[in-house]
C-alpha positions as CSV (number, residue, x, y, z in Angstrom):
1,X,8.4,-24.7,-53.8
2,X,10.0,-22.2,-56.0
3,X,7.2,-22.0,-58.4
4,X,4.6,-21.6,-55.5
5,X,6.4,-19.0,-53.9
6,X,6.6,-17.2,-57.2
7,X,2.9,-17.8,-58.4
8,X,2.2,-16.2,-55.2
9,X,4.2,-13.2,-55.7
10,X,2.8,-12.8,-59.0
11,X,-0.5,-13.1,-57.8
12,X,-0.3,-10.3,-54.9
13,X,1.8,-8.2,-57.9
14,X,-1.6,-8.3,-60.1
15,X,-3.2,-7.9,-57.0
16,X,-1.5,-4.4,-56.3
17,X,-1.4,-3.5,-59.5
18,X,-5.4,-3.3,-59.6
19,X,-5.5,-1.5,-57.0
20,X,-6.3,2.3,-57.7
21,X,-4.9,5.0,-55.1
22,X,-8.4,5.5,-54.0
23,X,-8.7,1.8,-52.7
24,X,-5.4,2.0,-51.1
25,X,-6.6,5.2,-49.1
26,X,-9.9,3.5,-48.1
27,X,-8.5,0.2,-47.4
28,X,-5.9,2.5,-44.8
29,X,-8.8,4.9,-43.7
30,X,-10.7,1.5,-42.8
31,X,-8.0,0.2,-40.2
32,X,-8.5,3.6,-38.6
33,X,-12.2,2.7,-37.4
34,X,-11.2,0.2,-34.3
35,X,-12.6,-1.0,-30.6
36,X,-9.8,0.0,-28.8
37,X,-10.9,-0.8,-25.5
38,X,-13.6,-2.7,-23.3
39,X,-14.2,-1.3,-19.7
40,X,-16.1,-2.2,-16.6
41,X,-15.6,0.1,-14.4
42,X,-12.2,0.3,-13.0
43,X,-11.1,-2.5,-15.8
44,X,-10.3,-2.2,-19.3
45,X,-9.2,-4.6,-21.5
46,X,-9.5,-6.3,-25.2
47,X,-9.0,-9.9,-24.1
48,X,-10.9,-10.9,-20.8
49,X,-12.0,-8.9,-17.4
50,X,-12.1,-10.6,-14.3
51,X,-14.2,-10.3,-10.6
52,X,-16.8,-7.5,-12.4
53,X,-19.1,-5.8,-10.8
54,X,-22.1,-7.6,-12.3
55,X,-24.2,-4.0,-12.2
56,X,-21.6,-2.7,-13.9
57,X,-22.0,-1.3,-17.6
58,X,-20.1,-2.5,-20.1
59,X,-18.3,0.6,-22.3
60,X,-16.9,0.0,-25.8
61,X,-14.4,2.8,-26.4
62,X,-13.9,3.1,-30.4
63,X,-12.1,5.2,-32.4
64,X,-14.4,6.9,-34.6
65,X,-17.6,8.0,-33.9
66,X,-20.1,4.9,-34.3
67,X,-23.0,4.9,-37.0
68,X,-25.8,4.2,-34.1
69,X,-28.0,2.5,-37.1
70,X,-25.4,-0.6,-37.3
71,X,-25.0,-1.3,-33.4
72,X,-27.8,-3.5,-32.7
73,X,-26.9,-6.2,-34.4
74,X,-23.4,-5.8,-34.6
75,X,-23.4,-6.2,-30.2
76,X,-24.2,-9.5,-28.4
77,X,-23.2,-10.4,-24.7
78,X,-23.7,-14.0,-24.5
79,X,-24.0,-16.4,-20.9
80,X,-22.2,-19.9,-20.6
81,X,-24.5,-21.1,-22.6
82,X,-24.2,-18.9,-25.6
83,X,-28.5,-17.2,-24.9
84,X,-28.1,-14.0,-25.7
85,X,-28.4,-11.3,-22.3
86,X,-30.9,-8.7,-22.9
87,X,-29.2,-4.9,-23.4
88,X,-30.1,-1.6,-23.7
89,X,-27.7,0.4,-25.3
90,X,-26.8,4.2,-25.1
91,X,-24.1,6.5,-26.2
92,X,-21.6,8.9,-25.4
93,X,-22.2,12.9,-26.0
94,X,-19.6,12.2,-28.9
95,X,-21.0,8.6,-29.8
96,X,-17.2,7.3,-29.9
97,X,-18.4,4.7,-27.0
98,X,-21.0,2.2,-26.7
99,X,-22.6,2.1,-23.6
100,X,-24.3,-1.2,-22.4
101,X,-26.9,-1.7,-20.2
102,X,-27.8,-5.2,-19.4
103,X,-31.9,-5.2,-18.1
104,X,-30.9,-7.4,-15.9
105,X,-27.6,-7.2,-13.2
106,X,-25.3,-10.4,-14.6
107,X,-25.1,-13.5,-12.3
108,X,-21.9,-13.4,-9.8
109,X,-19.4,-15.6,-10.3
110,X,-20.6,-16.6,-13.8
111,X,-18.8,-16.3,-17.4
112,X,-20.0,-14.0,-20.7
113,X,-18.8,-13.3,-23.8
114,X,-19.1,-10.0,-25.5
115,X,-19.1,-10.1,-29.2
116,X,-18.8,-7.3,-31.5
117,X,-18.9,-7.8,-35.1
118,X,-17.0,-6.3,-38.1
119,X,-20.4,-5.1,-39.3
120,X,-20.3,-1.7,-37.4
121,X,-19.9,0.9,-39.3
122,X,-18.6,4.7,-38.1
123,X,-20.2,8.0,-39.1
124,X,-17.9,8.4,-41.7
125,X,-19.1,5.1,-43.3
126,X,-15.5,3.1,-42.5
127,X,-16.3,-0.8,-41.6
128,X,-14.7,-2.1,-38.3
129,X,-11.6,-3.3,-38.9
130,X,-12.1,-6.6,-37.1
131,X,-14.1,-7.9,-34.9
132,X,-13.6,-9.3,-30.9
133,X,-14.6,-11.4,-28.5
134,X,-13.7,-10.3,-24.9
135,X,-14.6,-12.8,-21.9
136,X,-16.0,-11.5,-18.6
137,X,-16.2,-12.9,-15.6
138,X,-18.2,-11.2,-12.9
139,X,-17.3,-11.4,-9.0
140,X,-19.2,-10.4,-6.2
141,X,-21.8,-7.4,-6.9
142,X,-20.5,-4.3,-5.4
143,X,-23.3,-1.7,-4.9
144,X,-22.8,0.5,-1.9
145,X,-23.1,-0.6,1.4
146,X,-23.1,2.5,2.8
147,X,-24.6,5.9,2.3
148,X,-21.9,8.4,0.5
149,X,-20.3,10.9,2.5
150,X,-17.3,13.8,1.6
151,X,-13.8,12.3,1.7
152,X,-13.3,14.5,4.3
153,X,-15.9,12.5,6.7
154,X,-15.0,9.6,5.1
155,X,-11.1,10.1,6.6
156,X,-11.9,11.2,9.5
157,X,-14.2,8.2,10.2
158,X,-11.2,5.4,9.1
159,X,-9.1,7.3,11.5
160,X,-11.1,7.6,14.4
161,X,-12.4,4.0,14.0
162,X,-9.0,2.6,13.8
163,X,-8.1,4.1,16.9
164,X,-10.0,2.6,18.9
165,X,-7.3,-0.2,18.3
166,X,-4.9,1.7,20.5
167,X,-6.9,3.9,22.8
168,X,-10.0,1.0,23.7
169,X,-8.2,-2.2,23.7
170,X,-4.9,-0.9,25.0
171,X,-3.0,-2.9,27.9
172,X,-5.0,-1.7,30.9
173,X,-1.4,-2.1,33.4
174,X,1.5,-0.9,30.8
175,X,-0.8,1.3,28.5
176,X,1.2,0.2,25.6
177,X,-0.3,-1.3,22.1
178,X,-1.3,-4.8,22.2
179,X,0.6,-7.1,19.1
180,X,-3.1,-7.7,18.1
181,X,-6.3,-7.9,19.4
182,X,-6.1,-11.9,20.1
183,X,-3.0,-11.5,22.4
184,X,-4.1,-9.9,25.5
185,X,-0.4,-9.8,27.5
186,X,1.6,-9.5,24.5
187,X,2.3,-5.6,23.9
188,X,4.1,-4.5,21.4
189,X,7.1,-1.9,20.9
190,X,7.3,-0.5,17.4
191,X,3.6,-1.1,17.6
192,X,3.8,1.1,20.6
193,X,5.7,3.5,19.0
194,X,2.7,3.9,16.5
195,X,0.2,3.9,18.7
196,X,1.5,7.1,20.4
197,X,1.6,9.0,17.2
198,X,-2.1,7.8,16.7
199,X,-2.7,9.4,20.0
200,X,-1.2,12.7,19.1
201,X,-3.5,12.2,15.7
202,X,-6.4,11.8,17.9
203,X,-6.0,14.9,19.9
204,X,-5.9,17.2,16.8
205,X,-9.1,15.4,15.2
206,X,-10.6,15.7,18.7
207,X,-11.1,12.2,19.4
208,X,-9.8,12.6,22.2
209,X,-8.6,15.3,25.0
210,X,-4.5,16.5,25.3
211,X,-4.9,15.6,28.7
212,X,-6.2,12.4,28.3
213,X,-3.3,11.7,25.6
214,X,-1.0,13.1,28.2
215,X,-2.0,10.7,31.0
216,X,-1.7,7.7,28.6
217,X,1.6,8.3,27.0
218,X,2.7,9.1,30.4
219,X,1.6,5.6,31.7
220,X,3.7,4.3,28.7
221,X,6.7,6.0,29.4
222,X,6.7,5.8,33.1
223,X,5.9,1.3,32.5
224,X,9.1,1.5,29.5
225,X,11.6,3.6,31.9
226,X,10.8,1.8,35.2
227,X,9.4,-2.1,34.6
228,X,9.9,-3.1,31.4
229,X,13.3,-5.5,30.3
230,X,16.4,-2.9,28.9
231,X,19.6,-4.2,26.6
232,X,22.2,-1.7,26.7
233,X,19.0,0.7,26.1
234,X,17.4,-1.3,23.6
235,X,13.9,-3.0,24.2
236,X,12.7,-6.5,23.0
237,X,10.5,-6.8,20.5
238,X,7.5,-8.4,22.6
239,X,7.1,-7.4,25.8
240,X,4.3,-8.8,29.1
241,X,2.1,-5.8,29.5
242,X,1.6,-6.4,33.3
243,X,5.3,-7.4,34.2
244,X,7.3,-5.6,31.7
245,X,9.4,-9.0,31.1
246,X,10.5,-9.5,27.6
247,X,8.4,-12.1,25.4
248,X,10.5,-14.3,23.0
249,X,10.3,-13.4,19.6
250,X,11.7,-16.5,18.4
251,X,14.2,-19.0,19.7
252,X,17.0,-16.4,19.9
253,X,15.5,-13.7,19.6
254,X,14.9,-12.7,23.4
255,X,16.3,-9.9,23.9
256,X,17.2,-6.3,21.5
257,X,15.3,-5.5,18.8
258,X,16.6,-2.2,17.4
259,X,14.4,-2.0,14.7
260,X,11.5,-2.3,17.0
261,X,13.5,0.0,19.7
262,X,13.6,2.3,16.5
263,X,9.8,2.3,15.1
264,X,8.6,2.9,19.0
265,X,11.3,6.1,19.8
266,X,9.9,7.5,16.5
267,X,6.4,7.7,18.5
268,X,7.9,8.7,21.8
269,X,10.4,11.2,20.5
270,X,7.5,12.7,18.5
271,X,5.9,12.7,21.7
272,X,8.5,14.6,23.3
273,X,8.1,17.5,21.4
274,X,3.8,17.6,20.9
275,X,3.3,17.2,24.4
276,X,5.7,20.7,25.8
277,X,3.5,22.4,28.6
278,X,4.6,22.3,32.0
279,X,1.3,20.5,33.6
280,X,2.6,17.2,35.6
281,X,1.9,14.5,33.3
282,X,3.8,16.1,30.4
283,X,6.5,17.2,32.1
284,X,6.9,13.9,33.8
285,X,6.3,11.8,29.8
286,X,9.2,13.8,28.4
287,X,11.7,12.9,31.7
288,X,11.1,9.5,31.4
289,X,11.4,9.9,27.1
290,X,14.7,11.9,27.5
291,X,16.3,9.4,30.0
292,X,15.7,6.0,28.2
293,X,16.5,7.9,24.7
294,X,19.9,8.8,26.0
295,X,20.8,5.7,27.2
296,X,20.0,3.8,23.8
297,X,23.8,2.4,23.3
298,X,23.5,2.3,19.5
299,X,27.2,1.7,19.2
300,X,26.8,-1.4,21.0
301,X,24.9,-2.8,18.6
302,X,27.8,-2.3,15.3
303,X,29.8,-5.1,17.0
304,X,33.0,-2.6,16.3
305,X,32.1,-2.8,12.7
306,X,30.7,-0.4,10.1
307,X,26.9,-1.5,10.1
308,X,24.2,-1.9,12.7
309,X,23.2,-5.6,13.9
310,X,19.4,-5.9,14.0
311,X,19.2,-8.6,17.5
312,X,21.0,-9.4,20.3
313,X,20.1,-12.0,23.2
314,X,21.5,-12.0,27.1
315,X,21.7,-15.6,26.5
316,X,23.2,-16.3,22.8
317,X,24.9,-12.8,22.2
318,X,24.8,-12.2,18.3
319,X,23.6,-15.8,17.4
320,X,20.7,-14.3,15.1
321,X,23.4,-12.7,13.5
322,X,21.3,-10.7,11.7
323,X,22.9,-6.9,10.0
324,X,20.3,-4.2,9.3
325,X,20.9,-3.5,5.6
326,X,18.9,-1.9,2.9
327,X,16.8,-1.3,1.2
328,X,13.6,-2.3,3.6
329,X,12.0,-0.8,6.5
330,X,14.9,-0.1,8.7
331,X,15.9,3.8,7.6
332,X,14.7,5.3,11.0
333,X,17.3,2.7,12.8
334,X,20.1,4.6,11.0
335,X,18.5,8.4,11.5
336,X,18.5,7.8,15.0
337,X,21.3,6.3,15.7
338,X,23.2,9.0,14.5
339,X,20.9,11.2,15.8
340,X,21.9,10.0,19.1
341,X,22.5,12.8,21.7
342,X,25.5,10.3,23.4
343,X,26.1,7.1,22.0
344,X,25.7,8.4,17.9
345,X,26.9,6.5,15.2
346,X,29.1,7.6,12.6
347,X,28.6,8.6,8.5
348,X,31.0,5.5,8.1
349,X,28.2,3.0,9.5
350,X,25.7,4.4,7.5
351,X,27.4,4.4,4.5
352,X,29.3,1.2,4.5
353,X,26.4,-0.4,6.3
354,X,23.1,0.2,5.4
355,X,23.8,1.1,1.8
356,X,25.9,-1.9,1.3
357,X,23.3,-4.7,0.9
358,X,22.9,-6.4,-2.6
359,X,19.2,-4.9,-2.5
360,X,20.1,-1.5,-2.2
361,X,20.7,-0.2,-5.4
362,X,17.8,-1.1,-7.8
363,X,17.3,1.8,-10.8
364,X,15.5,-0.9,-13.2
365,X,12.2,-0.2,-14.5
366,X,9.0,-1.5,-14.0
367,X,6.0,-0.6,-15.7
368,X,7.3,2.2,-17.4
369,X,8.3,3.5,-13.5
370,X,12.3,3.8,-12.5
371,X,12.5,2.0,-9.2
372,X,16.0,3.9,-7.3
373,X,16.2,1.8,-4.3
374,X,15.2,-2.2,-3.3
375,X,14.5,-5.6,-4.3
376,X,13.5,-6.8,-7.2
377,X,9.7,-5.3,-8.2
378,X,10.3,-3.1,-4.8
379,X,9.1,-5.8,-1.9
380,X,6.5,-5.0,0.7
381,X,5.2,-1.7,1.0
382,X,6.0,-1.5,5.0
383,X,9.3,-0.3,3.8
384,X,7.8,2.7,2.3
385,X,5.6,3.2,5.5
386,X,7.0,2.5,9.1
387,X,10.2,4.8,8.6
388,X,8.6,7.8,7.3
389,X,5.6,7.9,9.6
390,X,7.8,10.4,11.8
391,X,10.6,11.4,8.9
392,X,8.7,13.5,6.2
393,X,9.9,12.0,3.1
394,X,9.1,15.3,1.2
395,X,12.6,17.0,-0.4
396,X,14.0,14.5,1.8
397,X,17.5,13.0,-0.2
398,X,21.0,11.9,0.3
399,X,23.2,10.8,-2.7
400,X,21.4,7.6,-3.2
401,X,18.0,8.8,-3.9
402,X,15.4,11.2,-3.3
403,X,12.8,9.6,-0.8
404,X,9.5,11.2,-2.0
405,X,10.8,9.4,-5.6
406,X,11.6,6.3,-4.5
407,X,8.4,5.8,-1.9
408,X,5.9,6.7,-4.6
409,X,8.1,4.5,-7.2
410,X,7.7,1.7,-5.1
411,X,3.9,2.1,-4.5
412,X,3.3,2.6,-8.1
413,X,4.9,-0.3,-9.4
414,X,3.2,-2.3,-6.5
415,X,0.1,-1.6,-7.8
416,X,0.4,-1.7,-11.1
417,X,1.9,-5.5,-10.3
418,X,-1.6,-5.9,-8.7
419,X,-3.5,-4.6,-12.0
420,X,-1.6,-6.9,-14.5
421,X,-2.7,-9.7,-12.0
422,X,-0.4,-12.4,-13.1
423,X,-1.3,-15.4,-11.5
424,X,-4.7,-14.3,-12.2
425,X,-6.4,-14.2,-8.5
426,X,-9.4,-12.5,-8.3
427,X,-10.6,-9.3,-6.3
428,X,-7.4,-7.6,-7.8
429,X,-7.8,-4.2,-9.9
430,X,-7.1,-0.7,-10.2
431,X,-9.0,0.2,-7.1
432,X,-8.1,-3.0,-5.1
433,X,-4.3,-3.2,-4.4
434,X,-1.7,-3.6,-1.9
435,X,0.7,-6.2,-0.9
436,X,2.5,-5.6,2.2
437,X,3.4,-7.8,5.4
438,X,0.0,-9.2,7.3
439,X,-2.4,-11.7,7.3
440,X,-3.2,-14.4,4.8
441,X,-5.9,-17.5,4.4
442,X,-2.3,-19.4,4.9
443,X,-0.9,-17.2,8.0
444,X,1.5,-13.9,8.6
445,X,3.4,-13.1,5.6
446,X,5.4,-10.6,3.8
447,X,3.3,-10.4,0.9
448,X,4.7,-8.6,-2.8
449,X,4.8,-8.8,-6.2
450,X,7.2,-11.8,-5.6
451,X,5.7,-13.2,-2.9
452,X,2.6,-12.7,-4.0
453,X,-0.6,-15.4,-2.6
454,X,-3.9,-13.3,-3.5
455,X,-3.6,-11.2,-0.5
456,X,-4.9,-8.0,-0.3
457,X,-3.5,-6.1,2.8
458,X,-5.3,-3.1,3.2
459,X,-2.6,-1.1,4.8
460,X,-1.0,-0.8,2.3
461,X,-2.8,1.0,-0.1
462,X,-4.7,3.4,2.6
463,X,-0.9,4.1,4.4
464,X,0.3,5.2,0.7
465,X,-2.3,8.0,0.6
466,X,1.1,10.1,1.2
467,X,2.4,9.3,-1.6
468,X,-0.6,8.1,-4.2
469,X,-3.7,10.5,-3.1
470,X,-6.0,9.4,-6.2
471,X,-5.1,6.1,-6.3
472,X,-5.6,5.7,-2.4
473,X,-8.4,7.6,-2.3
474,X,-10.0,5.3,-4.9
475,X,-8.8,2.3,-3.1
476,X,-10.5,3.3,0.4
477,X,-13.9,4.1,-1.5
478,X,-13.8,1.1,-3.2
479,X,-13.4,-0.5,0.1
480,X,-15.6,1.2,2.5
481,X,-18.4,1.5,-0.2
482,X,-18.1,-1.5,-2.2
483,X,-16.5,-4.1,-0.1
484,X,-17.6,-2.5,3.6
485,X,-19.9,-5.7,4.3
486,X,-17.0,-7.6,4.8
487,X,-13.9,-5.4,5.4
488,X,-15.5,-2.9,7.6
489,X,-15.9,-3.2,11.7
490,X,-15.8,-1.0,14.7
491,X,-12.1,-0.9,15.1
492,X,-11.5,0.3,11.0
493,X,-10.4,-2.5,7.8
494,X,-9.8,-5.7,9.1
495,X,-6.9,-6.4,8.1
496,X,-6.5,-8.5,5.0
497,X,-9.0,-10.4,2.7
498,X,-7.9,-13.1,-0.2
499,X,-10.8,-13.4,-2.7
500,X,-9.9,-16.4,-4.5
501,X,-9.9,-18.5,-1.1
502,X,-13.1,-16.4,-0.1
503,X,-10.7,-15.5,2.9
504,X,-11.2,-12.4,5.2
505,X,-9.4,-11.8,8.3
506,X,-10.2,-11.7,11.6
507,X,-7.6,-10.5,13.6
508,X,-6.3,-7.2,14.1
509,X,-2.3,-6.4,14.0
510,X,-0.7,-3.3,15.8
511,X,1.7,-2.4,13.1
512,X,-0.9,-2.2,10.5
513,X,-3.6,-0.5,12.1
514,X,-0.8,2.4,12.9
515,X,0.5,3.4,9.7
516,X,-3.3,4.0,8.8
517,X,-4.2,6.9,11.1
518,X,-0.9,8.4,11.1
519,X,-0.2,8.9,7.2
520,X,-3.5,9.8,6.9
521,X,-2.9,12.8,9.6
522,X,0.3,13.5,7.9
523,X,-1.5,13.4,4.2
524,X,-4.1,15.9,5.9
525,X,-2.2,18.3,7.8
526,X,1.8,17.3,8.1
527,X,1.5,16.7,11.7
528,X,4.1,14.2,12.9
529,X,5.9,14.9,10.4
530,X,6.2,18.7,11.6
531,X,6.2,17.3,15.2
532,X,9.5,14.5,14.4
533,X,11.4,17.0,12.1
534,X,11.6,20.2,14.3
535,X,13.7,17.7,16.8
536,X,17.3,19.2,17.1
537,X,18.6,15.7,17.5
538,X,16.5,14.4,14.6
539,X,18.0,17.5,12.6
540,X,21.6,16.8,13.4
541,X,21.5,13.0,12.8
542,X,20.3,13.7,9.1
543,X,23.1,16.3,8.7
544,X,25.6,13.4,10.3
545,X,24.5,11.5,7.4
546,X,24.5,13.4,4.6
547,X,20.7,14.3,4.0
548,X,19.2,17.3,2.5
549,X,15.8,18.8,1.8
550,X,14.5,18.7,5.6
């Protein structure tokens, strides 16, 4: 082995040593002329791209410009059954890409192989350093299904389409936001709580009139003060939209829901202050706000401890046992509570409560992206949504983090999980992304990068446009445009689809739909957010707990 080992290093010594400087620089200059990348579209890659547009073009990016006389036979795309596909090819104004053009749109759902040979040459007569073969696979084929209109229209029409979920299929007796469209009776109160800030939404865009916003909030109010089921202030989380009886949740869980009593005083409370003339049904809306607001017993709900308890039952007490810690959804409970104008909550409960639990502190990184706050790869992206529909995120921090940061964070590592694509699903890429709690092909869940089942949720990228304009942007227009034909109705998105189980949904959920229209409004023109933060108790609750920036 010893006398291999040096015959070899013999051999590579006379091999070096015949090697003149000029070889050496043109062996180096070679390795500069490489295919660096392959894209269709929104994907780019070296080794395979999945679900392509099959009218897509296929671009070779290279990093020299390319001799165009040694392309033609240096380029084959080859089907399953290795016959070549006819191509036209084209070039860049700087010929450093290859532009394909198949004469004919690829077959969905079928496999190719793109071939490039070592045999191209660049203008400055350098070989290819090595050749590739990419795989593609092609999806669905995604040319417009509707006509192209200015973002502007576009965003007006997703709001005022999704609407229509609160203002058209509203409970006709209670006025309040049905849990989806398939439960007639069951309404909804952190749904609720969204669906008045869609109304306030609609007013500005014209959808509809103040007064007819007035006389529907005021229907809500007046059914919440008067009929509907009250624990120590606190409303359940389902409640019977004729009656006003509360709705099991689950087995225990049939009575308080403060997170849900949370999410729906963050619509009424923004309420309050929008609707501040003195004609009858607005003076009447804010009465009935003020008087169930004060009597929201949020200490009741600590148990005499530091922390907030999420449930509890006129039956079983604290049996769901269930403390609201972060990092999640749940910041608005906190705000408010110690916003509280007579039952207020102290720093202490904040403090030693919500920024106690073992997923509260994250600061790994992801992606290249510093995550400051949550679970591992940042969980759902309803936690960066329901709380800051009312609170504006913007400047907003305390001394764990500053929100804006940690919100977009979370949505960018979200979506790059999406782009890597792990498990390989398709319909996943730059411009189709989101997991977040909803629908699957396998029921409700709270889908994320570890919980992750091929669902696409589109909530969750469109109620991100807050924090991720481009990206969101591109993610609506890929789905209104390119995907419209299935995800697209007269109530907005549905509200899920799953690809790889040829799955789209059919149902519509309250606390989905909401978060649409109203960080949309709030991307557009600040709205709620201006409406929820100019609220002196709002103000002195964050100053209770140590904010800044608002």
């Amino acid at each position: 082995m010893k006398y291999i080992n040096l015959s070899l290093a013999l051999l590579f010594g006379l091999f070096a040593s015949s090697c003149t400087d000029n070889d050496g620089q043109k062996y180096l200059s070679d390795t500069s002329f490489k295919l660096e990348n392959v894209q269709v579209e929104d994907q780019v890659s070296l080794v395979e791209l999945v679900n392509v547009n099959p009218e897509g073009t296929i671009n070779l990016l290279f990093s020299e410009a390319i001799n165009e006389m040694t392309t033609s036979k240096g380029i084959s795309l080859l089907d399953a059954k290795d016959k070549k596909v006819s191509l036209d090819i084209a070039y860049s104004e700087d010929t450093k890409t290859i532009i394909l053009l198949p004469r004919k749109a690829l077959a969905v759902h079928s496999s190719y192989r793109l071939v490039v040979q070592p045999t191209i040459q660049s203008k400055s007569g350098n070989n290819l350093f090595s050749g590739k073969v990419v795989k593609i696979a092609t999806g669905e084929m995604i040319s417009d299904k509707f006509p192209r209109i200015t973002d502007d229209e576009l965003l007006n029409l997703v709001q005022e389409n999704t609407f229509k979920y609160f203002w058209d299929y509203a409970h006709p007796t209670s006025g309040m936001s049905r849990e989806r469209i398939s439960t007639p009776d069951i309404v909804t109160t952190g749904g609720t709580g969204f669906g008045v800030m869609a109304m306030i939404s609609a007013v500005e865009r014209g959808f509809i009139t103040r007064q007819e916003a007035a006389v529907k909030v005021n229907q809500i109010a007046s059914f919440l003060n008067n009929k509907a089921d009250k624990f120590h202030g606190a409303f359940s989380h389902w409640i019977d939209g004729n009656t006003g009886n509360t709705l099991p949740f689950s087995e225990f869980d049939n009575g308080a829901d403060l997170v849900e009593t949370a999410l729906l005083f963050q619509g009424l409370l923004s309420a309050r202050a929008y609707f501040d003339s003195n004609v009858a049904e607005e003076v009447q809306l804010r009465a009935d706000i003020t008087n169930m607001w004060e009597a929201i017993d949020w200490n009741f709900f600590t148990r005499g401890e530091n922390i907030l308890y999420w449930h509890w039952s006129p039956t079983d007490e604290w049996k769901m046992n269930l403390p609201i810690r972060g990092w999640n959804e749940s910041l608005i409970v906190y705000v408010l509570a110690a916003s509280s104008p007579t039952h207020p909550i102290s720093a202490d409960v904040y403090h030693q409560g919500w920024a106690s639990g073992p997923a509260f502190i994250n600061g790994s990184e992801n992606y290249g992206i510093k995550l400051p706050l949550g679970p591992k790869l940042g969980g759902p992206l309803f936690f960066s949504h329901y709380s800051f529909l009312g609170l504006d995120p913007n400047k907003l921090a305390d001394q764990y983090a500053n929100y804006f940061e940690q919100n977009k964070a979370q949505t960018l590592v979200n979506r790059a999980y999406v782009i890597q694509n792990p498990n390989g699903y398709k319909g996943y890429s730059q411009n189709s992304w989101g997991l977040t709690a909803g629908d699957g092909n396998k029921g409700y869940s709270a889908f994320s990068p570890t919980n992750d089942e091929g669902v696409i949720t589109l909530t969750a990228a469109l109620s991100s446009i807050i924090y991720t304009p481009e990206e969101s942007l591109d993610a609506l227009r890929y789905f209104y445009y390119k995907m419209g034909d299935k995800l697209w109705s007269n109530l907005g998105f549905i509200d899920g689809f799953n690809l790889t189980a040829n799955w789209y949904a059919t149902d519509y959920i309250a606390i989905n739909q909401g978060p649409i229209i109203i960080s949309i409004e709030n991307y557009r023109s600040k709205l709620i957010w201006n409406n929820f933060m100019q609220i002196d108790e709002v103000q002195k609750g964050l100053q209770r707990l140590g904010f800044t920036g608002f």
